[in-house]
PyMOL Python script that loads the backbone (N, CA, C, O; Angstrom):
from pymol import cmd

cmd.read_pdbstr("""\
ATOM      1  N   UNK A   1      37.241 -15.426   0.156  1.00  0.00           N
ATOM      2  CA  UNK A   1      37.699 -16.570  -0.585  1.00  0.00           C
ATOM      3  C   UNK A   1      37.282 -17.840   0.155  1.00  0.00           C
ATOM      4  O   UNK A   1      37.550 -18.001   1.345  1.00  0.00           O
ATOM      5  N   UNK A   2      36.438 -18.985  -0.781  1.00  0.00           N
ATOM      6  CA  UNK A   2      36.469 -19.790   0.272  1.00  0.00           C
ATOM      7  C   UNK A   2      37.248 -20.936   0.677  1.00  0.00           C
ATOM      8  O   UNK A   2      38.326 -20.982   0.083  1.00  0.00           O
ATOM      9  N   UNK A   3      37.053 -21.876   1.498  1.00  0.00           N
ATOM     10  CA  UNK A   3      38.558 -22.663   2.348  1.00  0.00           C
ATOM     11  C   UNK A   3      38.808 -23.557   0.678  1.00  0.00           C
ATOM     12  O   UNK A   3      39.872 -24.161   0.544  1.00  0.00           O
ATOM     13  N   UNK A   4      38.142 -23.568  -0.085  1.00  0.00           N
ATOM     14  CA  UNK A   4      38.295 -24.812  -1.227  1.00  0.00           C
ATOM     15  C   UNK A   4      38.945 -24.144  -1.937  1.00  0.00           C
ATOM     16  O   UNK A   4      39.743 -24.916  -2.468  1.00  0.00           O
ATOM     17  N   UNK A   5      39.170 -22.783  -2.424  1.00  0.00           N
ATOM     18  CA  UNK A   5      40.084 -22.546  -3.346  1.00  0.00           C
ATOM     19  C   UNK A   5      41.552 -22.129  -2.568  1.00  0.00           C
ATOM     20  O   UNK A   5      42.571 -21.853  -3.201  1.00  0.00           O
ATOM     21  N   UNK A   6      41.464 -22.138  -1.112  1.00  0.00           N
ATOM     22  CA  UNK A   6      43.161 -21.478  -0.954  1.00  0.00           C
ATOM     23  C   UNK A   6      43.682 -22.300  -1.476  1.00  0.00           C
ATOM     24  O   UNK A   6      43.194 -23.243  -2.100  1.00  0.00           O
ATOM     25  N   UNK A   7      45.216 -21.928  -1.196  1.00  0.00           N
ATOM     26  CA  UNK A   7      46.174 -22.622  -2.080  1.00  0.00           C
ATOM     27  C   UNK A   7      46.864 -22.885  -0.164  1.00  0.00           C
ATOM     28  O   UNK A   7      46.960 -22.001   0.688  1.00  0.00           O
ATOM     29  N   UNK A   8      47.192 -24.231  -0.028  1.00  0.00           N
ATOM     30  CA  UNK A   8      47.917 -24.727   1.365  1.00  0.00           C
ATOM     31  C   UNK A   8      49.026 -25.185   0.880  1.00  0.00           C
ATOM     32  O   UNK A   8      49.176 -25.834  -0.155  1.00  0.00           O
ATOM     33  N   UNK A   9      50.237 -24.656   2.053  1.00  0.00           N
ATOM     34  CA  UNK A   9      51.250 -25.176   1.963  1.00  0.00           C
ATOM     35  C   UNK A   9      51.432 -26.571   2.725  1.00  0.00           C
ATOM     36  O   UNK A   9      50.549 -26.888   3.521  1.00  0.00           O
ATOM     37  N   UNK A  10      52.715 -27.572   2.496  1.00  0.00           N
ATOM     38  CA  UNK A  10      52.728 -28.531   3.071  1.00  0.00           C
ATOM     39  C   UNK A  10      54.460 -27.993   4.596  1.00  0.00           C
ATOM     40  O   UNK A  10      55.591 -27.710   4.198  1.00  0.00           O
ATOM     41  N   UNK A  11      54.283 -28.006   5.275  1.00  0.00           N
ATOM     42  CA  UNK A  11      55.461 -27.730   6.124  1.00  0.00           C
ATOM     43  C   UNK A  11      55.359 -28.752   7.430  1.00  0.00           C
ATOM     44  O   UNK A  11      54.453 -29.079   8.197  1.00  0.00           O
ATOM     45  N   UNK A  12      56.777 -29.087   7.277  1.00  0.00           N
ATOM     46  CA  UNK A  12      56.913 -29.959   7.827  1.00  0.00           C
ATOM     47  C   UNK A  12      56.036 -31.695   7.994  1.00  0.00           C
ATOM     48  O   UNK A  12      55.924 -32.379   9.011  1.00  0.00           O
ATOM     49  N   UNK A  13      55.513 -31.995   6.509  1.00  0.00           N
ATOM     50  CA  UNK A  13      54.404 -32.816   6.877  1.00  0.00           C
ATOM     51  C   UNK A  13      53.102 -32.662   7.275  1.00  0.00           C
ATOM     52  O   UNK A  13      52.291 -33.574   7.431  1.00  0.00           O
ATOM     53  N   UNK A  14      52.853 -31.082   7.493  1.00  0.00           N
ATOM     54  CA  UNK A  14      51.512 -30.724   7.714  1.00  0.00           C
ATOM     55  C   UNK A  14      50.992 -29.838   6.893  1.00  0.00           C
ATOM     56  O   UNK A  14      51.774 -29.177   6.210  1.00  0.00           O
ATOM     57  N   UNK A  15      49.747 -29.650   6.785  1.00  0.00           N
ATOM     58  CA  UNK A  15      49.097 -28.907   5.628  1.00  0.00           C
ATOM     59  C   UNK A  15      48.588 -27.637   6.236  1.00  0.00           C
ATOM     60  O   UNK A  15      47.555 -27.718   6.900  1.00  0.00           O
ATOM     61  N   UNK A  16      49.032 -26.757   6.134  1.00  0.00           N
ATOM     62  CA  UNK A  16      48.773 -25.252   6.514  1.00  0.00           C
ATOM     63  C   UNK A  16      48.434 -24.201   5.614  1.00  0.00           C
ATOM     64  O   UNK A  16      49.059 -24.049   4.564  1.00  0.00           O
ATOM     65  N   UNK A  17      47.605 -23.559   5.909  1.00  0.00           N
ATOM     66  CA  UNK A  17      47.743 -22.480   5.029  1.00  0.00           C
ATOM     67  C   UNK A  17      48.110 -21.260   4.763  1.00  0.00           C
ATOM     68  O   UNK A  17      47.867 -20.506   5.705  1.00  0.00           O
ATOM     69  N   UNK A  18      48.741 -20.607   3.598  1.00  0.00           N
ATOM     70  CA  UNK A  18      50.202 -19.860   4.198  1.00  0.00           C
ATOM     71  C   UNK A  18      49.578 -18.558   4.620  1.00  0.00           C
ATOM     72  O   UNK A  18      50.440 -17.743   4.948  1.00  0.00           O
ATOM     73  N   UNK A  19      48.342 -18.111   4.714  1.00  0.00           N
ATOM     74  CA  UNK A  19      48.112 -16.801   5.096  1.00  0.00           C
ATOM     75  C   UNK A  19      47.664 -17.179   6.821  1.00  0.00           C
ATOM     76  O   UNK A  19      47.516 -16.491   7.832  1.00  0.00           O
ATOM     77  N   UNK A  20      47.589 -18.181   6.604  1.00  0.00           N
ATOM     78  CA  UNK A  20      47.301 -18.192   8.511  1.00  0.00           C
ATOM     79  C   UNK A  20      48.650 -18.491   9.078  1.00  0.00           C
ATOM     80  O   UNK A  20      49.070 -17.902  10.075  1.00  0.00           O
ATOM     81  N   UNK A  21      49.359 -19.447   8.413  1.00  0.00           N
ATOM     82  CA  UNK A  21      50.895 -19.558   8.704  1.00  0.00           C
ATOM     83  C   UNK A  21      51.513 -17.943   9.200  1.00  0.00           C
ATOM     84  O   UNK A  21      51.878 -17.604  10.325  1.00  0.00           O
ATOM     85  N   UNK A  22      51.472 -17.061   7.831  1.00  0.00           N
ATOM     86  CA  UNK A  22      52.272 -15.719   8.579  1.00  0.00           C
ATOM     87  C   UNK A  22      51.276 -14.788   9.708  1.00  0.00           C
ATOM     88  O   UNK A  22      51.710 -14.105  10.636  1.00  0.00           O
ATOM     89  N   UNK A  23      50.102 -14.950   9.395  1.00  0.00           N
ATOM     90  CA  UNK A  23      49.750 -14.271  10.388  1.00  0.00           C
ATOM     91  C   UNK A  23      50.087 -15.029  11.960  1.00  0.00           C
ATOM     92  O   UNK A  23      50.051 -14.274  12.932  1.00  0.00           O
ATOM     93  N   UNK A  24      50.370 -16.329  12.167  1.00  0.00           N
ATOM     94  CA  UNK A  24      50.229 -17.024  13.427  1.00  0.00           C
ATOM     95  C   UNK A  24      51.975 -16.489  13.337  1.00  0.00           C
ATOM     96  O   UNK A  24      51.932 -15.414  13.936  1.00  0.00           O
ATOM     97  N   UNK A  25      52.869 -16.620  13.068  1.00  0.00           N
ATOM     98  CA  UNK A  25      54.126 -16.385  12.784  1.00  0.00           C
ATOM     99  C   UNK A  25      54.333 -14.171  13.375  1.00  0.00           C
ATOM    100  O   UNK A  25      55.072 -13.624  14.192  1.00  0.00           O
ATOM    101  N   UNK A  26      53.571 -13.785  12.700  1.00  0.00           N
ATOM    102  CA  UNK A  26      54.021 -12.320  13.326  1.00  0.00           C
ATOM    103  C   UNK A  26      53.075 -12.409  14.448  1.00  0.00           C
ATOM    104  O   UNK A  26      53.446 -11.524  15.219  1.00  0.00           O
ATOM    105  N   UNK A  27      52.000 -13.031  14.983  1.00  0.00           N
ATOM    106  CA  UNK A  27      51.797 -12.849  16.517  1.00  0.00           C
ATOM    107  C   UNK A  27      52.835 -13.370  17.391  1.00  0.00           C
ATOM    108  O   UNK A  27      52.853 -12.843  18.504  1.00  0.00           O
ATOM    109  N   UNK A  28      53.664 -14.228  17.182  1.00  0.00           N
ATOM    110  CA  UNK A  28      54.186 -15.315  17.967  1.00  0.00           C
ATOM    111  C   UNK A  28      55.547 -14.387  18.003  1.00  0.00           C
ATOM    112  O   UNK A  28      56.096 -14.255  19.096  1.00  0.00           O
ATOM    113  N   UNK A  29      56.130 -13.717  16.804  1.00  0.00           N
ATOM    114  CA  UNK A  29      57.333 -12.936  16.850  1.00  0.00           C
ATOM    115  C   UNK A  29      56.756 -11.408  17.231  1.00  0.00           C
ATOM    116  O   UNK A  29      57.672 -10.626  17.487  1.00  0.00           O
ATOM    117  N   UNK A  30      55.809 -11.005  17.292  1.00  0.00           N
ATOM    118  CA  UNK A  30      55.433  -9.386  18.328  1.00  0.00           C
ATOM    119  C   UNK A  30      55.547  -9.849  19.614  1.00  0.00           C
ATOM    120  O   UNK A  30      56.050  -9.142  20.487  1.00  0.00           O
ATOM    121  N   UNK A  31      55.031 -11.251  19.889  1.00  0.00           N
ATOM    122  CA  UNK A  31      54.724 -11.531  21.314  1.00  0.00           C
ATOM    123  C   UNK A  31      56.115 -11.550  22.114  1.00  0.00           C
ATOM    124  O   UNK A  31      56.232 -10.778  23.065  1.00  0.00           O
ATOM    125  N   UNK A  32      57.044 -12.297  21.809  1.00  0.00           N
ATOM    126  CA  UNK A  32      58.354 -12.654  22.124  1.00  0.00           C
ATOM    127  C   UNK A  32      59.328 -11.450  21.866  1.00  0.00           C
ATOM    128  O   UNK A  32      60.373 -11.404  22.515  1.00  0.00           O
ATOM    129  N   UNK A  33      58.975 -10.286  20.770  1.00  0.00           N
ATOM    130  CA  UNK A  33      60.211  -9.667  21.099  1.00  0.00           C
ATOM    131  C   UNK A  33      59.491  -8.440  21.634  1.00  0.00           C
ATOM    132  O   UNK A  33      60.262  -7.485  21.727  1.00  0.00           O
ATOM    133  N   UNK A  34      58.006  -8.127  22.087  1.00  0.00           N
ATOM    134  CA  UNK A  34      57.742  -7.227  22.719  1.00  0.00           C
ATOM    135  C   UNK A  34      58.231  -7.231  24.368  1.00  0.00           C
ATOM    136  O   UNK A  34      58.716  -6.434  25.171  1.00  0.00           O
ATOM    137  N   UNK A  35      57.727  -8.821  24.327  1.00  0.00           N
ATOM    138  CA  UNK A  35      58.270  -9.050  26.046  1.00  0.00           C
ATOM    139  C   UNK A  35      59.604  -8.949  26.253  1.00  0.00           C
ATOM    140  O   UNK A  35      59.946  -8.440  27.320  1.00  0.00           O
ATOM    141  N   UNK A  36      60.835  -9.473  25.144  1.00  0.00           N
ATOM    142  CA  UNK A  36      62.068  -9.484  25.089  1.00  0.00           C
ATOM    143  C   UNK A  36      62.479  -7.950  25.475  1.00  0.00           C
ATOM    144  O   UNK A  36      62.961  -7.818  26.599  1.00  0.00           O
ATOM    145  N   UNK A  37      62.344  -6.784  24.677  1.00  0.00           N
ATOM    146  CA  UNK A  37      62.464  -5.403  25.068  1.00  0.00           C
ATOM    147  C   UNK A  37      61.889  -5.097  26.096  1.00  0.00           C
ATOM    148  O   UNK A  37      62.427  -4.288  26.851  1.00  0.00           O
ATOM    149  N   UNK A  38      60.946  -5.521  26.330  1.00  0.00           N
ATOM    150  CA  UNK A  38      60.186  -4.487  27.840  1.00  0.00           C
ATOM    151  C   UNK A  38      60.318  -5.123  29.095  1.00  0.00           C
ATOM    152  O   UNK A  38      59.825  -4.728  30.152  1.00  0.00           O
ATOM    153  N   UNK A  39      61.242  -6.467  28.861  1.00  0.00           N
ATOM    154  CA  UNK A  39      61.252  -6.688  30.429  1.00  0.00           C
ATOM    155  C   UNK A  39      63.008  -5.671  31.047  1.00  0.00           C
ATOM    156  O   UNK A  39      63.970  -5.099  30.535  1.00  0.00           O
ATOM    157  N   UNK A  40      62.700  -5.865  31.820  1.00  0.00           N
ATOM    158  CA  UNK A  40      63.864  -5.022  32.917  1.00  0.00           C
ATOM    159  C   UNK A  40      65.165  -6.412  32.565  1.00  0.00           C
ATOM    160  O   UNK A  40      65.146  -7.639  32.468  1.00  0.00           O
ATOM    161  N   UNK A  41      66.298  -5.184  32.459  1.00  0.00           N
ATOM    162  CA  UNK A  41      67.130  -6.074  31.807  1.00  0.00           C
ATOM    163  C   UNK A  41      68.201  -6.687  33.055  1.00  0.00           C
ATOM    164  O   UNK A  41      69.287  -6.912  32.521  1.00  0.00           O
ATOM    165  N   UNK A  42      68.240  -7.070  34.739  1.00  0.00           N
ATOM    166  CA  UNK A  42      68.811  -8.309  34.984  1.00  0.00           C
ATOM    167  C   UNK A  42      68.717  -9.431  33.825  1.00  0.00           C
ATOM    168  O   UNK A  42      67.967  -9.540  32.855  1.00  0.00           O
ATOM    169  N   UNK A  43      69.678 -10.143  34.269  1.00  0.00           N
ATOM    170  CA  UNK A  43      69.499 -11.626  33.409  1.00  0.00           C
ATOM    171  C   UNK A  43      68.505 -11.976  32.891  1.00  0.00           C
ATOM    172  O   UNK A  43      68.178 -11.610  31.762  1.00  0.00           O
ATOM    173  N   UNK A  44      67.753 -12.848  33.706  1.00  0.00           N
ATOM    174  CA  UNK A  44      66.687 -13.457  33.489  1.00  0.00           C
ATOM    175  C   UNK A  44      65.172 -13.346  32.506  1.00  0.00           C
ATOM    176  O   UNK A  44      64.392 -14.004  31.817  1.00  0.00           O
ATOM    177  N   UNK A  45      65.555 -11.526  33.227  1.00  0.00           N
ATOM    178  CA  UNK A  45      64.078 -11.237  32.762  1.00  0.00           C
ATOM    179  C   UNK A  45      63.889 -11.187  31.193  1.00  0.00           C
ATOM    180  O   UNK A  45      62.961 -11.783  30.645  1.00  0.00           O
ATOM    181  N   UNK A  46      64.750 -10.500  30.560  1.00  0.00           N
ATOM    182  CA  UNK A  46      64.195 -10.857  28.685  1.00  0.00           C
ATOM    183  C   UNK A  46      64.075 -12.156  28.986  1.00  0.00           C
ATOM    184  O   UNK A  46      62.898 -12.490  29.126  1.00  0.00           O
ATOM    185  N   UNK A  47      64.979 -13.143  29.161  1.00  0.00           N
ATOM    186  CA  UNK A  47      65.158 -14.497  28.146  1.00  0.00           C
ATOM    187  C   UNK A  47      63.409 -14.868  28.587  1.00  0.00           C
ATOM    188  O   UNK A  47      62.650 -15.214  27.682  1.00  0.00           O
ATOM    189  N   UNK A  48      62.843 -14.742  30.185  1.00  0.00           N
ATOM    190  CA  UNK A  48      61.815 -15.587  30.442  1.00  0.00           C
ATOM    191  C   UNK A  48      60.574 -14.729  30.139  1.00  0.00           C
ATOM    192  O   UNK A  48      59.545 -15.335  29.838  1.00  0.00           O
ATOM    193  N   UNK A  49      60.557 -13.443  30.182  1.00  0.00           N
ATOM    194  CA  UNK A  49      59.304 -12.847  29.196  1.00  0.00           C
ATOM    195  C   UNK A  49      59.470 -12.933  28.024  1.00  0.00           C
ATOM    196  O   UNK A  49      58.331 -13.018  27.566  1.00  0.00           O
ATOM    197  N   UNK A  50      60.617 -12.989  26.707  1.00  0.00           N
ATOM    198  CA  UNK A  50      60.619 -13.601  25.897  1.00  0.00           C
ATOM    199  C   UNK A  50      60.145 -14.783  25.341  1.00  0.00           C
ATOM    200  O   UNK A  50      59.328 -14.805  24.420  1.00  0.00           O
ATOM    201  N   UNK A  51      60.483 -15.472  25.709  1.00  0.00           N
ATOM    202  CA  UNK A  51      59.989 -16.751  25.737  1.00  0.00           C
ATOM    203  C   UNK A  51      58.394 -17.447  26.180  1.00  0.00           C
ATOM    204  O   UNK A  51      57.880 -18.475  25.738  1.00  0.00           O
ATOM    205  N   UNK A  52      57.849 -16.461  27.224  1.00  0.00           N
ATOM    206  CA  UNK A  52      56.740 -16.588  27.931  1.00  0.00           C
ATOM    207  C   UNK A  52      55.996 -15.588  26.565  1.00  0.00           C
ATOM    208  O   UNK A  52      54.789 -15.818  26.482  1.00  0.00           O
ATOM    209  N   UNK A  53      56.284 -15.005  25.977  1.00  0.00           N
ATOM    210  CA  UNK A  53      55.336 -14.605  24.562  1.00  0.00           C
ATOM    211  C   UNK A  53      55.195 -15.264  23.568  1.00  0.00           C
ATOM    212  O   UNK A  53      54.246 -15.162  22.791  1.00  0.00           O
ATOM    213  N   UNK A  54      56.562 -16.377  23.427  1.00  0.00           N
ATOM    214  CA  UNK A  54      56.304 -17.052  22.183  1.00  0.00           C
ATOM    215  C   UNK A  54      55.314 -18.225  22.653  1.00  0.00           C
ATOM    216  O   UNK A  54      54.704 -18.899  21.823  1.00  0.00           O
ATOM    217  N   UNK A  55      55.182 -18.446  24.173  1.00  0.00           N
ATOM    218  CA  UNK A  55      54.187 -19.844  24.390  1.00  0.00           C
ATOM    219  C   UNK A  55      53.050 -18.546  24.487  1.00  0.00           C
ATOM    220  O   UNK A  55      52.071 -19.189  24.106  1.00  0.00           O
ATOM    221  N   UNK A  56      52.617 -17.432  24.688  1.00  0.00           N
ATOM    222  CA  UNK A  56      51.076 -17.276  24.698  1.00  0.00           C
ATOM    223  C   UNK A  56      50.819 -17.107  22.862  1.00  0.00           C
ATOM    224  O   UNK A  56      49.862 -17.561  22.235  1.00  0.00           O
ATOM    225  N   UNK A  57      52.036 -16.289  22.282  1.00  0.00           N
ATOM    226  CA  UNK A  57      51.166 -16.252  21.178  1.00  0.00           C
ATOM    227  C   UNK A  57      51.109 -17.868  20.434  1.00  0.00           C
ATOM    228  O   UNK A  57      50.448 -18.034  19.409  1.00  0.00           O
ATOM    229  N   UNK A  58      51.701 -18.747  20.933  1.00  0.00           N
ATOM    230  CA  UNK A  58      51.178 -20.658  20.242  1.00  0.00           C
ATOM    231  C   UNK A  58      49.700 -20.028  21.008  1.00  0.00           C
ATOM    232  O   UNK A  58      48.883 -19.287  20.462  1.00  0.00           O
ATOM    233  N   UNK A  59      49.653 -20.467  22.170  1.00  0.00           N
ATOM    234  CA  UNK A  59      48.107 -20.606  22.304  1.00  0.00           C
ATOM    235  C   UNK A  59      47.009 -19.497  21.400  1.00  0.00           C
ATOM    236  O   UNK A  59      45.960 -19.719  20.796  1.00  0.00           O
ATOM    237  N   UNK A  60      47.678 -18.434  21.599  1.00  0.00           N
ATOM    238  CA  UNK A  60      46.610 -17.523  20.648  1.00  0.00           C
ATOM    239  C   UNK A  60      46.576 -18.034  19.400  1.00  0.00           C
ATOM    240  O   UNK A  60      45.453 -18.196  18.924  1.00  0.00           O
ATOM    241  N   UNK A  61      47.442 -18.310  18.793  1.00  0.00           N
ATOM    242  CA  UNK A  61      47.192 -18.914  16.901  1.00  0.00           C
ATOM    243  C   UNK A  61      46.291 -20.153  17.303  1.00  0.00           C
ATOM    244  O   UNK A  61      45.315 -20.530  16.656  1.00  0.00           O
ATOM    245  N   UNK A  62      46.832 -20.809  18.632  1.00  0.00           N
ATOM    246  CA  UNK A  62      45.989 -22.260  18.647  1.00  0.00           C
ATOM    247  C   UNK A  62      44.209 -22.433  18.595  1.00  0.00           C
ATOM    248  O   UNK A  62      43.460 -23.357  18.278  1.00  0.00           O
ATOM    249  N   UNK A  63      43.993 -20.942  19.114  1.00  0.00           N
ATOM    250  CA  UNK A  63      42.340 -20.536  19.365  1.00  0.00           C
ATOM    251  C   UNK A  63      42.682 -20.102  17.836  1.00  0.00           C
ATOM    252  O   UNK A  63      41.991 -20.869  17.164  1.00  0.00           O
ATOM    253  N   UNK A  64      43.071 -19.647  17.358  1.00  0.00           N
ATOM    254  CA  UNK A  64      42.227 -18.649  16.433  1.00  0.00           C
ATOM    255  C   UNK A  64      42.130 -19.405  14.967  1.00  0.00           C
ATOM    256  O   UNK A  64      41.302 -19.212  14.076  1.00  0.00           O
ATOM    257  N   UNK A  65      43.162 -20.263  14.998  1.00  0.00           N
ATOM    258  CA  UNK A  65      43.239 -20.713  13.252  1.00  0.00           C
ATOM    259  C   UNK A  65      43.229 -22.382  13.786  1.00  0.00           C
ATOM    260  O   UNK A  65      44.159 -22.908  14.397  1.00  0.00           O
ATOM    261  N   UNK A  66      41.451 -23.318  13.244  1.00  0.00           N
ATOM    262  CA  UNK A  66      41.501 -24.591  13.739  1.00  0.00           C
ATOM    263  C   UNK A  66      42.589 -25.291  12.158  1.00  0.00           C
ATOM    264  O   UNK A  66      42.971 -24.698  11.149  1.00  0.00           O
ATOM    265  N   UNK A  67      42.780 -26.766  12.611  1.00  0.00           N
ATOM    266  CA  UNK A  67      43.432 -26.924  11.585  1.00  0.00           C
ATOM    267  C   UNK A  67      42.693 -27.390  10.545  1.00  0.00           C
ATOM    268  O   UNK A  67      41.480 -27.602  10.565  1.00  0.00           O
ATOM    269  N   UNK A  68      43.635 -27.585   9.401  1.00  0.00           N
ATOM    270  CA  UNK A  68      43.287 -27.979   7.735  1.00  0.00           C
ATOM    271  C   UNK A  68      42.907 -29.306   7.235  1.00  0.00           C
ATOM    272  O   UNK A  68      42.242 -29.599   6.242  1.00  0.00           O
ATOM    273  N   UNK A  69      43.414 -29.989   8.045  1.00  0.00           N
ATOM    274  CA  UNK A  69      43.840 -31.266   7.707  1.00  0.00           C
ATOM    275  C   UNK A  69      42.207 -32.084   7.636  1.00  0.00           C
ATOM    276  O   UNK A  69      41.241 -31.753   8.324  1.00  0.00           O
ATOM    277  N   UNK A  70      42.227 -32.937   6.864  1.00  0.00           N
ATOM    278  CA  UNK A  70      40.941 -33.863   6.452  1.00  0.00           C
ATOM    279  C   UNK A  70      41.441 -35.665   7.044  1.00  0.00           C
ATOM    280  O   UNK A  70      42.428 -36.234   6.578  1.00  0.00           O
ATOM    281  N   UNK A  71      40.706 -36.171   7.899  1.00  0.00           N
ATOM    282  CA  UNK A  71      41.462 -37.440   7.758  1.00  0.00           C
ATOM    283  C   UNK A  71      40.422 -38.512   7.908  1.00  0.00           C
ATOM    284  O   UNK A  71      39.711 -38.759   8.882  1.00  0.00           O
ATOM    285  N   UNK A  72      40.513 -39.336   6.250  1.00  0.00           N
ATOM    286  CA  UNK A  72      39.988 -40.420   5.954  1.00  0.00           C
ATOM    287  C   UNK A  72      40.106 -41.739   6.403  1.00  0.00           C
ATOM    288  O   UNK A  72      40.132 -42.015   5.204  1.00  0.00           O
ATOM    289  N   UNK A  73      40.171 -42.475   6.781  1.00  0.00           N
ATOM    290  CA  UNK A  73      40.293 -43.543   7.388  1.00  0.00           C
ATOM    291  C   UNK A  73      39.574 -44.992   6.958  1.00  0.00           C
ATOM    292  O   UNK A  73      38.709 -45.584   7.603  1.00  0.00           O
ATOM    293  N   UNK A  74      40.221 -45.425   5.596  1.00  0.00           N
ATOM    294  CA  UNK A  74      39.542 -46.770   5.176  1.00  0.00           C
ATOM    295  C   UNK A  74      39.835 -47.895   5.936  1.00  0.00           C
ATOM    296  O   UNK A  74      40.834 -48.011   6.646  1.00  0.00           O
ATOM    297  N   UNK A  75      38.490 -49.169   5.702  1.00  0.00           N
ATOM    298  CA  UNK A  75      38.542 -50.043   5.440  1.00  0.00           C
ATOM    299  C   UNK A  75      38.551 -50.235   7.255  1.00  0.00           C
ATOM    300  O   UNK A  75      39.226 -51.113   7.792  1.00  0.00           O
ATOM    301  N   UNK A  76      37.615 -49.177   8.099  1.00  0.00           N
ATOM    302  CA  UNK A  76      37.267 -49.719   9.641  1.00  0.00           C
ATOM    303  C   UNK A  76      35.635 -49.043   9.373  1.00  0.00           C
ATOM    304  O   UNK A  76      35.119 -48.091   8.786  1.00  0.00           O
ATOM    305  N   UNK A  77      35.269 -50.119  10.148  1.00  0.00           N
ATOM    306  CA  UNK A  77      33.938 -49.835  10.305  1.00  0.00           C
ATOM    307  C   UNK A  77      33.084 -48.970  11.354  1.00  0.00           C
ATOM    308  O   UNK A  77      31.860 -48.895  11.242  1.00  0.00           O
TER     309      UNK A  77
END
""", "prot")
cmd.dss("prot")
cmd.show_as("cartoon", "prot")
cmd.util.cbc("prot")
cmd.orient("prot")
């Protein structure tokens, strides 16, 4: 399909599109609750491998899906 016919959602003010939306969305939630279960359960360890999955899978969606957005800019030369 090409980028001119998807259909983009608007969230939060930004224009996304919703099949990259859920796919960036279930990396970011495998990442965080894989680390959440498999770290050794003292305190610490879920909450900060948890959490340390939801910042790698941002960066992984951040490589993989550039953004949508078009920006025009009248009336500068």
């Amino acid at each position: 399909m090409p980028a001119k016919d998807r259909a983009f959602l608007n969230v939060w003010d930004d224009t996304v599109s919703g099949r990259d939306l859920l796919i960036s969305l279930s990396i970011a939630t495998l990442l965080s609750l894989g680390g959440f279960l498999l770290a050794p359960w003292p305190a610490p360890g879920p909450l900060v491998l948890g959490i340390s999955g939801a910042i790698l899978g941002f960066f992984i969606s951040a490589l993989l899906f550039r953004p949508k957005r078009r920006l025009d800019i009248e009336g500068e030369a």
